[in-house]
C-alpha positions as CSV (number, residue, x, y, z in Angstrom):
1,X,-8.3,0.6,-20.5
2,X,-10.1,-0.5,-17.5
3,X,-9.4,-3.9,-17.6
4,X,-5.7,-3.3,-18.4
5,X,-5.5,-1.2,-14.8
6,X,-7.2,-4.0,-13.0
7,X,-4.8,-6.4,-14.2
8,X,-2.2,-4.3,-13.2
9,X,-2.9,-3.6,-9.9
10,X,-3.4,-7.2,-9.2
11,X,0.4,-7.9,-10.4
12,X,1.3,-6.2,-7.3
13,X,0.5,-8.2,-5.0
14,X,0.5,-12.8,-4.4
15,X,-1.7,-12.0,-1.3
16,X,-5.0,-13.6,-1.8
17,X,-6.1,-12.7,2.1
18,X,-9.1,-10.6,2.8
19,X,-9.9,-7.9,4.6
20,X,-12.9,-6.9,6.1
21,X,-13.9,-2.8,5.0
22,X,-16.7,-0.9,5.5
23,X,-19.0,-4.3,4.4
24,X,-16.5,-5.1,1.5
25,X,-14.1,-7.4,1.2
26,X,-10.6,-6.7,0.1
27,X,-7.0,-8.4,-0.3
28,X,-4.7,-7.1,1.6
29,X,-3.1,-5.5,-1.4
30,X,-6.1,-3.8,-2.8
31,X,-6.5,-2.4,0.5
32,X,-3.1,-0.6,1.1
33,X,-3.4,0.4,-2.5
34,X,-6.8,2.3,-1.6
35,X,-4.9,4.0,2.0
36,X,-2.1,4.8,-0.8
37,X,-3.9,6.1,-3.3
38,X,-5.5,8.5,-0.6
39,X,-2.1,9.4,1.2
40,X,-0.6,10.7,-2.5
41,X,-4.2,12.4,-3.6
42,X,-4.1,10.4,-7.2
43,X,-5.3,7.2,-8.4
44,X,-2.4,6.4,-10.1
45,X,-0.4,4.5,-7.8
46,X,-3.2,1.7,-7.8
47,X,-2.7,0.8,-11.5
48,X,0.7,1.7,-12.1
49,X,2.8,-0.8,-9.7
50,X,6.3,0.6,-10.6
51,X,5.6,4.1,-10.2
52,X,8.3,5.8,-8.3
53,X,6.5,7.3,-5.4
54,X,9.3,9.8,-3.5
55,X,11.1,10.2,-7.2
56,X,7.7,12.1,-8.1
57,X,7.0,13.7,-4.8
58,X,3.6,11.4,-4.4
59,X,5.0,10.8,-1.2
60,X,7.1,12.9,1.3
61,X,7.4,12.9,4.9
62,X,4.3,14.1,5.8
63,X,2.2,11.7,3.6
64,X,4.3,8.8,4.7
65,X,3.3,9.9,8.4
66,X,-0.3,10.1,7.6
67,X,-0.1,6.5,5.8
68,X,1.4,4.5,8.5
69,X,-1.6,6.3,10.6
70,X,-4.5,4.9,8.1
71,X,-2.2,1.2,8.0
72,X,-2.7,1.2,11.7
73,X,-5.9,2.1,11.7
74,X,-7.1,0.3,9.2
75,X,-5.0,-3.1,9.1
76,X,-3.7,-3.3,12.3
77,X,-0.3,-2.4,11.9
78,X,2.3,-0.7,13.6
79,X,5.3,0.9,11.8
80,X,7.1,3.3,13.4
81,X,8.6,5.8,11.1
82,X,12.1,5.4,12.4
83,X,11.9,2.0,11.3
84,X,11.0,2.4,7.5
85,X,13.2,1.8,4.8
86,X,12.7,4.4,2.1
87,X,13.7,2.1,-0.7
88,X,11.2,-0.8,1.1
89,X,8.6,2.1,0.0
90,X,9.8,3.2,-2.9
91,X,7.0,1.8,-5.8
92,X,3.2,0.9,-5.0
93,X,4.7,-3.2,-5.6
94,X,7.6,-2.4,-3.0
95,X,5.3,-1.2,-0.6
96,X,2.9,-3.9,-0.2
97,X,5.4,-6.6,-0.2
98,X,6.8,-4.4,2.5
99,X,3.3,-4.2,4.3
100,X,2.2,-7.6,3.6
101,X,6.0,-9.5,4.7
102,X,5.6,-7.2,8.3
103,X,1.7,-8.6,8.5
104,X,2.6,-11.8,7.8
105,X,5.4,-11.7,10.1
106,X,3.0,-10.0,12.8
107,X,0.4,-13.2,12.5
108,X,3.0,-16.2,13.0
């Protein structure tokens, strides 16, 4: 069953790019996933890329707050809650496209 999660949470993501953590080096992806898994309490959002994250109350206002906190702090990046699109958000996959199209457009 593990190997079938790993695959799964790399399907998320085309980002090959790493980040620097706490001596560990991780894509972009696997990174955000980590920050969401911790926002929502429950590993599940790292191997299931489709899950429906606002549908099942993983995420609600104050969880998205406290993500866009750990993304800055962590990656960098600055979201302002008045400019996040709930359905940009809506699934694990949805939400780092989301996080890695406003990076990308951040570094150019």
């Amino acid at each position: 069953m593990a190997a079938l999660r790993l695959s799964r949470s790399r399907a998320v993501s085309r980002d090959p790019r790493p980040v620097q953590t706490m001596g560990a080096i991780m894509t972009v992806a696997e990174r955000v996933l980590l920050l969401l898994a911790e926002a929502t309490e429950t590993d599940d959002v790292r191997y299931e890329p489709d899950l429906p994250l606002f549908e099942l109350n993983l995420l609600d206002s104050l969880a998205t707050v406290g993500l866009l906190l750990a993304m800055q702090r962590e990656l960098g990046l600055q979201i302002s809650p008045a400019d996040l699109e709930r359905e940009q958000w809506s699934t694990p996959r949805k939400l780092v496209a989301d996080v890695e199209r406003r990076l990308d457009g951040s570094r150019t």
